[in-house]
Biopython code that builds the backbone (N, CA, C, O; Angstrom):
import numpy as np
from Bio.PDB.StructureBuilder import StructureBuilder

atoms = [
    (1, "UNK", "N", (0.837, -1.182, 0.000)),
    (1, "UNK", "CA", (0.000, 0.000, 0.000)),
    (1, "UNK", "C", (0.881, 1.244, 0.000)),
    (1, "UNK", "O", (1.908, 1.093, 0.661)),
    (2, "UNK", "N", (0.715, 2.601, -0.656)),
    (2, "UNK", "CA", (1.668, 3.307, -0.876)),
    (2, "UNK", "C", (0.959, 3.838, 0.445)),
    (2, "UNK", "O", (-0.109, 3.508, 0.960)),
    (3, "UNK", "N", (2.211, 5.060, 0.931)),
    (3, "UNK", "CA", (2.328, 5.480, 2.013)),
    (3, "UNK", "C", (2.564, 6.633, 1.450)),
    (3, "UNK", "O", (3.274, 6.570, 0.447)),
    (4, "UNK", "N", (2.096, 7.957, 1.859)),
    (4, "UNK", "CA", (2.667, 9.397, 1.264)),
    (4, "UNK", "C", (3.108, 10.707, 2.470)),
    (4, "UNK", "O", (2.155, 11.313, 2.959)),
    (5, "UNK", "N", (4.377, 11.065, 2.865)),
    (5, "UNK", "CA", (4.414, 11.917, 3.353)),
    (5, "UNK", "C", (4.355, 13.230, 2.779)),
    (5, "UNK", "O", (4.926, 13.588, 1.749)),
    (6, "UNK", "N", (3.600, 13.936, 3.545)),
    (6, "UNK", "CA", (3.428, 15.785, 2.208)),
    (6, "UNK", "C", (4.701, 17.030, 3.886)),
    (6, "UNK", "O", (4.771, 17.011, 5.115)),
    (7, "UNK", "N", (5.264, 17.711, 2.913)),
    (7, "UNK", "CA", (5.975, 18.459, 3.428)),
    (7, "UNK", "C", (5.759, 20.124, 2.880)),
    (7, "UNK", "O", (5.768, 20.658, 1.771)),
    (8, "UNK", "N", (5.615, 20.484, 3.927)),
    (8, "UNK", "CA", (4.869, 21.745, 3.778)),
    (8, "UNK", "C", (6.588, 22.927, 3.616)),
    (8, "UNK", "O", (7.585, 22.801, 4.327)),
    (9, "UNK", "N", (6.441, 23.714, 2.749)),
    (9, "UNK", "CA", (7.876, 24.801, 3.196)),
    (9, "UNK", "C", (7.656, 25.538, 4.533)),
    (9, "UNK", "O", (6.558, 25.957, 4.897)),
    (10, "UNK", "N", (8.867, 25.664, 5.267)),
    (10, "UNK", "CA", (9.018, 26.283, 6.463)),
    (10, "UNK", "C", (8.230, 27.593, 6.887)),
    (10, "UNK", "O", (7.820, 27.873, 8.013)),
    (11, "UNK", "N", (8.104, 28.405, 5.598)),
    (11, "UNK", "CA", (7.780, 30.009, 5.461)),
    (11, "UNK", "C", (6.264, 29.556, 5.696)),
    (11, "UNK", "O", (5.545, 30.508, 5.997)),
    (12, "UNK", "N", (5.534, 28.173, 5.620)),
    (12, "UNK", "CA", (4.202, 28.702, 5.593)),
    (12, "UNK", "C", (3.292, 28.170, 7.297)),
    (12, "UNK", "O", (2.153, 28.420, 7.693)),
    (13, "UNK", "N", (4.228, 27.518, 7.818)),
    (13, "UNK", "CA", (3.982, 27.579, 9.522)),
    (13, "UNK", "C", (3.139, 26.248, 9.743)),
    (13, "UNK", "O", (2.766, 25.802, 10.828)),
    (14, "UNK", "N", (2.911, 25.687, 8.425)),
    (14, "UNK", "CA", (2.245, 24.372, 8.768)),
    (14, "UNK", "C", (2.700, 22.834, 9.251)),
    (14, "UNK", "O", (3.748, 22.728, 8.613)),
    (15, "UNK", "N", (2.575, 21.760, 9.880)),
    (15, "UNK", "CA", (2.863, 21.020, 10.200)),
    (15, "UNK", "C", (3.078, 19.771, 8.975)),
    (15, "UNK", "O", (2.111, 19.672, 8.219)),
    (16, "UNK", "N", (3.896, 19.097, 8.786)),
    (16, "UNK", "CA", (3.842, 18.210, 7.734)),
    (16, "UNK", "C", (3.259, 17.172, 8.019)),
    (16, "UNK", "O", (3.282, 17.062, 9.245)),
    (17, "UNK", "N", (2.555, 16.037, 7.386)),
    (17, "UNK", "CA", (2.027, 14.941, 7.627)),
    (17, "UNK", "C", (2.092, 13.964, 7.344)),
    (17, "UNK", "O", (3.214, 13.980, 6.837)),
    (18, "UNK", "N", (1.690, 12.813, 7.230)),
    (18, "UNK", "CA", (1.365, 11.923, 7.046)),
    (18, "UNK", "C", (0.402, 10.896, 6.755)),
    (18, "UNK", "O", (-0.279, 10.422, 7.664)),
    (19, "UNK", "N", (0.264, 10.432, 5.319)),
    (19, "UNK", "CA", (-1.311, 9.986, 4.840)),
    (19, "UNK", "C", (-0.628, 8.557, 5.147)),
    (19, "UNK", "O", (0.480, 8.183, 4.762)),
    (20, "UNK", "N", (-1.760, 7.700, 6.103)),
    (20, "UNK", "CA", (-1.777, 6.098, 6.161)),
    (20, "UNK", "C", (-2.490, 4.921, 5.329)),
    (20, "UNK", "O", (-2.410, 3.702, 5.177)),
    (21, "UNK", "N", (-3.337, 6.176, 4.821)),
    (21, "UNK", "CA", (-4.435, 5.320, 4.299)),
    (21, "UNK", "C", (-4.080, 4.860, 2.455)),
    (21, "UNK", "O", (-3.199, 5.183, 1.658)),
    (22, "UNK", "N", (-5.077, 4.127, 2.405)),
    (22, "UNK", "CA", (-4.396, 3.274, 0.862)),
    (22, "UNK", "C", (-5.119, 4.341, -0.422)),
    (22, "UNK", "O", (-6.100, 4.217, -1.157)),
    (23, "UNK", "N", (-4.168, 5.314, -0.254)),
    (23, "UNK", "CA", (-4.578, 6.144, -1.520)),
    (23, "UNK", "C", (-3.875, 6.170, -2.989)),
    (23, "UNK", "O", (-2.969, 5.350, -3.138)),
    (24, "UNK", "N", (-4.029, 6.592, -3.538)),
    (24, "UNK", "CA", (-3.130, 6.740, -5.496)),
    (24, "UNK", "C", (-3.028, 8.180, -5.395)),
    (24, "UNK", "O", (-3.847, 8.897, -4.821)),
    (25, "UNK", "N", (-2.234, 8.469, -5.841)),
    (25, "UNK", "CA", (-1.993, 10.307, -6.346)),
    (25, "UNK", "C", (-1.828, 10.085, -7.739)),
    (25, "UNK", "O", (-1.233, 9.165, -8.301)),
    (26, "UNK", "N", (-2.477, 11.117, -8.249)),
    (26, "UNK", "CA", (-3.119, 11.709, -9.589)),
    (26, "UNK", "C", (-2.364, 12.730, -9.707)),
    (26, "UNK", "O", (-1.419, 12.797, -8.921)),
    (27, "UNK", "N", (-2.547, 13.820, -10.710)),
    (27, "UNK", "CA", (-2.315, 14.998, -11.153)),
    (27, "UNK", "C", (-3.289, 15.414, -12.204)),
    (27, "UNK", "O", (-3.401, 14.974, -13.348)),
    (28, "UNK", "N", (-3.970, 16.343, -11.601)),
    (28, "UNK", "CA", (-5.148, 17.292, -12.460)),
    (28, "UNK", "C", (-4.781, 18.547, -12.748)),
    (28, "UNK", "O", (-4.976, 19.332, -11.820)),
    (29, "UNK", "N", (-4.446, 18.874, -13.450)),
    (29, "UNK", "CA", (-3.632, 20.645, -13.701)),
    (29, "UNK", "C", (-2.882, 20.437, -12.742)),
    (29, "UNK", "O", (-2.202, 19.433, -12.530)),
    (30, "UNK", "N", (-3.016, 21.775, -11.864)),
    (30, "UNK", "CA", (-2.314, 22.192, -10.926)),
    (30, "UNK", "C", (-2.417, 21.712, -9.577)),
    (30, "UNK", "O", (-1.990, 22.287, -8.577)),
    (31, "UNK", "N", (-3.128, 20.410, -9.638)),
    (31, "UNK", "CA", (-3.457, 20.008, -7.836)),
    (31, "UNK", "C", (-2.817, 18.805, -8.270)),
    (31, "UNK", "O", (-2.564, 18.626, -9.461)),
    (32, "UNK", "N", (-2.479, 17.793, -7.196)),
    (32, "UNK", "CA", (-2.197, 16.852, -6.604)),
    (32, "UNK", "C", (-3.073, 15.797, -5.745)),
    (32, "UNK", "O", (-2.766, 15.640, -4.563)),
    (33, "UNK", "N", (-4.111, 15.096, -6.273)),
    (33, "UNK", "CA", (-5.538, 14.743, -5.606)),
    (33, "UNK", "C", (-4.822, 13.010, -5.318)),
    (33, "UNK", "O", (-4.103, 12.272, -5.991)),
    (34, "UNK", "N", (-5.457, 12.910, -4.001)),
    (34, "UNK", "CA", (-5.039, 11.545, -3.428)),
    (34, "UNK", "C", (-6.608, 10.848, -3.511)),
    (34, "UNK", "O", (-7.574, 11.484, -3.089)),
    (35, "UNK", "N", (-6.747, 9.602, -4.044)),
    (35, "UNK", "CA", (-7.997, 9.214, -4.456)),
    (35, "UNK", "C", (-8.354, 7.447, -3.979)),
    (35, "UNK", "O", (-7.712, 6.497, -4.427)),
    (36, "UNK", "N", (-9.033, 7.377, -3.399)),
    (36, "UNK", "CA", (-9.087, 6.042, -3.072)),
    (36, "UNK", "C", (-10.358, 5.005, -4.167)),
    (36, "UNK", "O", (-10.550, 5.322, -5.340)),
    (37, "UNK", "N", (-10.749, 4.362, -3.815)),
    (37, "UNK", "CA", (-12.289, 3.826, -4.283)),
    (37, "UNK", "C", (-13.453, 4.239, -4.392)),
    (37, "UNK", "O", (-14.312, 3.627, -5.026)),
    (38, "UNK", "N", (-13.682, 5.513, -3.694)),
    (38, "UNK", "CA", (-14.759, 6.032, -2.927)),
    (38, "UNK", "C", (-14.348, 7.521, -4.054)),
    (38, "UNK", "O", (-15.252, 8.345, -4.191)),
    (39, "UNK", "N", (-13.454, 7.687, -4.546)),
    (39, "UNK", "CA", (-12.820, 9.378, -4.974)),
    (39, "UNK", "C", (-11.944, 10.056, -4.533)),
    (39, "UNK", "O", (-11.094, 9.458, -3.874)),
    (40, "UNK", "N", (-11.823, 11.257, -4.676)),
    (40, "UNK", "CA", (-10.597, 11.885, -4.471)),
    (40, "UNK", "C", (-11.307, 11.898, -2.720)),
    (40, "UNK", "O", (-12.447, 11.866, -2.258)),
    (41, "UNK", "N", (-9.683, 11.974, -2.053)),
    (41, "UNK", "CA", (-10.021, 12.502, -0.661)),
    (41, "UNK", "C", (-8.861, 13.499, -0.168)),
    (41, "UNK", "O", (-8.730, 14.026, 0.936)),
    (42, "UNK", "N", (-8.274, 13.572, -1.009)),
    (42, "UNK", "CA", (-6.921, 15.023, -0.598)),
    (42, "UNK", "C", (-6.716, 15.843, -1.853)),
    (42, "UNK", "O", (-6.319, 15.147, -2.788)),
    (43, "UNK", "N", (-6.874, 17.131, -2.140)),
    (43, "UNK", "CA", (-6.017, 17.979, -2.674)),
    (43, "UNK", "C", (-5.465, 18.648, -2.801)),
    (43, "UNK", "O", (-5.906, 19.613, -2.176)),
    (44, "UNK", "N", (-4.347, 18.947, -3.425)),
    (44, "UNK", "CA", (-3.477, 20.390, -2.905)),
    (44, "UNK", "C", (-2.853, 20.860, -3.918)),
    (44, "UNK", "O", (-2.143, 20.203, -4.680)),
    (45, "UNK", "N", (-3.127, 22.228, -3.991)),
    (45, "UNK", "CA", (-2.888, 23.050, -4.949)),
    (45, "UNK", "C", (-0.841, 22.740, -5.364)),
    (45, "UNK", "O", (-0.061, 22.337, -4.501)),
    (46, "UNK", "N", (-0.439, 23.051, -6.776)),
    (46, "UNK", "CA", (0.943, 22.989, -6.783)),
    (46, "UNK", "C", (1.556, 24.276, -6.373)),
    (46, "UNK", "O", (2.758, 24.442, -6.164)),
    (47, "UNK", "N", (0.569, 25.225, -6.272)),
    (47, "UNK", "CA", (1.337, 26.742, -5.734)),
    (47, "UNK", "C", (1.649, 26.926, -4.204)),
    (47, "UNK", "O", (1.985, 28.058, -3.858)),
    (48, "UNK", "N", (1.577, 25.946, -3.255)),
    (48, "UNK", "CA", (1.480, 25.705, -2.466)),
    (48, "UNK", "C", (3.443, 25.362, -2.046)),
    (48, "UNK", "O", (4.110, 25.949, -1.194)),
    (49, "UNK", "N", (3.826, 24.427, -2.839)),
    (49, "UNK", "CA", (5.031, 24.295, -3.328)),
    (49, "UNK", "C", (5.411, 22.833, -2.513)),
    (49, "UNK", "O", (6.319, 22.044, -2.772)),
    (50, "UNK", "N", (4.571, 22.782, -1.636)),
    (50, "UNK", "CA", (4.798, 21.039, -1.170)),
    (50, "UNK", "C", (5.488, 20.112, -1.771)),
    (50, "UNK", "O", (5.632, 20.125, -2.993)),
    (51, "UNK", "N", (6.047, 19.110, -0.933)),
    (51, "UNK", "CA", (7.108, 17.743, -1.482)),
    (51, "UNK", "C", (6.264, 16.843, -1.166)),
    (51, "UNK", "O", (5.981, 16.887, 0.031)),
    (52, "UNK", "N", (5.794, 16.119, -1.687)),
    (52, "UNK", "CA", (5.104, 14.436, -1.257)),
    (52, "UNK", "C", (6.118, 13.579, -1.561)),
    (52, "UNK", "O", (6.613, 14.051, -2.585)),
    (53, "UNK", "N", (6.682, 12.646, -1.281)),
    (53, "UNK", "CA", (7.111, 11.700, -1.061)),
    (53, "UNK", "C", (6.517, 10.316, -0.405)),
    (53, "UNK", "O", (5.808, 10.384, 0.599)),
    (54, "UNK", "N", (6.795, 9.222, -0.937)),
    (54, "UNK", "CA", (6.282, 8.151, -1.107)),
    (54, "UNK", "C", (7.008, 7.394, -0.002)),
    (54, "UNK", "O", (8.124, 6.993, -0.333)),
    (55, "UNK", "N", (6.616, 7.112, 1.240)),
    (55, "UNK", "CA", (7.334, 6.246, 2.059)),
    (55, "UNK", "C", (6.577, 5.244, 2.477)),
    (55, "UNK", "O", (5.828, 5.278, 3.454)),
    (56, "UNK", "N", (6.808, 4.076, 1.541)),
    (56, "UNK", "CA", (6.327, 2.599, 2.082)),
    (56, "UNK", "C", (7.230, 2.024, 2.854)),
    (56, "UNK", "O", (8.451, 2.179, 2.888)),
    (57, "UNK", "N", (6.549, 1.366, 3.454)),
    (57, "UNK", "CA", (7.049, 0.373, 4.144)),
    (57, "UNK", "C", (7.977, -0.874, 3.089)),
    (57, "UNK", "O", (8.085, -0.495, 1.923)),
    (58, "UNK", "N", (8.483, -1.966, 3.332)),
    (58, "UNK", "CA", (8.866, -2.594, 2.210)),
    (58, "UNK", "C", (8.155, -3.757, 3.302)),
    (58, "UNK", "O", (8.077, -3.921, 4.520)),
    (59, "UNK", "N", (7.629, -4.539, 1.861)),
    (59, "UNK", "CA", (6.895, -5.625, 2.024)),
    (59, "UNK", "C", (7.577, -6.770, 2.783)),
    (59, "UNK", "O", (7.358, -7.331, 3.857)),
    (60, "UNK", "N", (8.417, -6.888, 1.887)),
    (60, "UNK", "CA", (9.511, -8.289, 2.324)),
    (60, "UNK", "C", (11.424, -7.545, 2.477)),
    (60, "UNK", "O", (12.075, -7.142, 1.513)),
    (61, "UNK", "N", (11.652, -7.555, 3.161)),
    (61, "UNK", "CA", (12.820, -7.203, 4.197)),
    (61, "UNK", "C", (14.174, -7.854, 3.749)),
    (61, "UNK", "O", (15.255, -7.319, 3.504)),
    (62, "UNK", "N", (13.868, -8.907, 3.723)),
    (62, "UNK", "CA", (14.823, -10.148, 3.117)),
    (62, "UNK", "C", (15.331, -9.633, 1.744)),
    (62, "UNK", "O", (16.536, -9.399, 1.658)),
    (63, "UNK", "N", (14.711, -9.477, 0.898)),
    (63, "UNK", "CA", (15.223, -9.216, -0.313)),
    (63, "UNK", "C", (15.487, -8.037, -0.697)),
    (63, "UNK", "O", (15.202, -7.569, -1.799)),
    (64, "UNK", "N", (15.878, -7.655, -0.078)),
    (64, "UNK", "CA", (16.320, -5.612, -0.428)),
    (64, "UNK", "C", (17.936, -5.971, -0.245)),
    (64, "UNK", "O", (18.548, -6.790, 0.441)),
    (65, "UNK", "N", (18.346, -4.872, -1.274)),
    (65, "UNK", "CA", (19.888, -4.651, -1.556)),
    (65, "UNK", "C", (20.403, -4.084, -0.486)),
    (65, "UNK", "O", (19.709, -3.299, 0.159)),
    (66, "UNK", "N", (21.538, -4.336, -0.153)),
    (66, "UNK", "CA", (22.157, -4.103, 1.286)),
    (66, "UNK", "C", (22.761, -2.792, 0.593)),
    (66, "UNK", "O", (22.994, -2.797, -0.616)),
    (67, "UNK", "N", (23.017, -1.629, 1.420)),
    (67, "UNK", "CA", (23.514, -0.139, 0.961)),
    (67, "UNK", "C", (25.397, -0.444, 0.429)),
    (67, "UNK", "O", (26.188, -1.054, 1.149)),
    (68, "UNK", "N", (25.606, -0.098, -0.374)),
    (68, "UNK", "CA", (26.777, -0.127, -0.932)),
    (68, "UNK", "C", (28.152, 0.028, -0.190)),
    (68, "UNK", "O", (28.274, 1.142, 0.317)),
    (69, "UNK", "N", (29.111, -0.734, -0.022)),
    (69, "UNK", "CA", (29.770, -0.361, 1.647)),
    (69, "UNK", "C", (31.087, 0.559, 0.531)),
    (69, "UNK", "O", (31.323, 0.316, -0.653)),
    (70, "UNK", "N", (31.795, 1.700, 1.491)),
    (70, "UNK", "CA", (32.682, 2.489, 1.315)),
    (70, "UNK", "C", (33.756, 1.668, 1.167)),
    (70, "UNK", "O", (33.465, 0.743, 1.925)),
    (71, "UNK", "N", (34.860, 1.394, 0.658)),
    (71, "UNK", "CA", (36.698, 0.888, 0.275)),
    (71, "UNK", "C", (37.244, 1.531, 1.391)),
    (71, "UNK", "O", (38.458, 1.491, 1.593)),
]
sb = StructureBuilder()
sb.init_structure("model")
sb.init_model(0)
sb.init_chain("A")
sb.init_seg("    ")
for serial, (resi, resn, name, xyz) in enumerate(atoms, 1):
    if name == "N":
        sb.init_residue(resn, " ", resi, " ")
    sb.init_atom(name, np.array(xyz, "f"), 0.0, 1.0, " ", f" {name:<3s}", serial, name[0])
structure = sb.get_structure()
């Protein structure tokens, strides 16, 4: 299930968050709409200037590439 954190810029005093729920992000013009089965249930303007980022969890643990070690 994707996971989406939204990050707000510093200048605008808001708290950043965190969506848990099993949504899809779209792009309609200028918004960013998070949409489940039911329809859209988040949008946010792009003038806004927000970062979403995608932080899942990883399914299976075991099979992920170990980080590249330094010489």
């Amino acid at each position: 299930m994707p996971r989406w954190l939204i990050q707000f810029p510093g200048s605008q005093g808001r708290d950043d968050f965190r969506i848990d729920d099993d949504l899809n992000l779209t792009f309609s013009g200028d918004w960013a709409v998070f949409t489940d089965q039911h329809g859209p249930s988040y949008a946010l303007p792009a003038g806004l200037g927000v970062i979403i980022e995608r932080v899942d969890v990883p399914l299976d643990p075991v099979h992920q590439e170990p980080a590249p070690q330094k010489d």
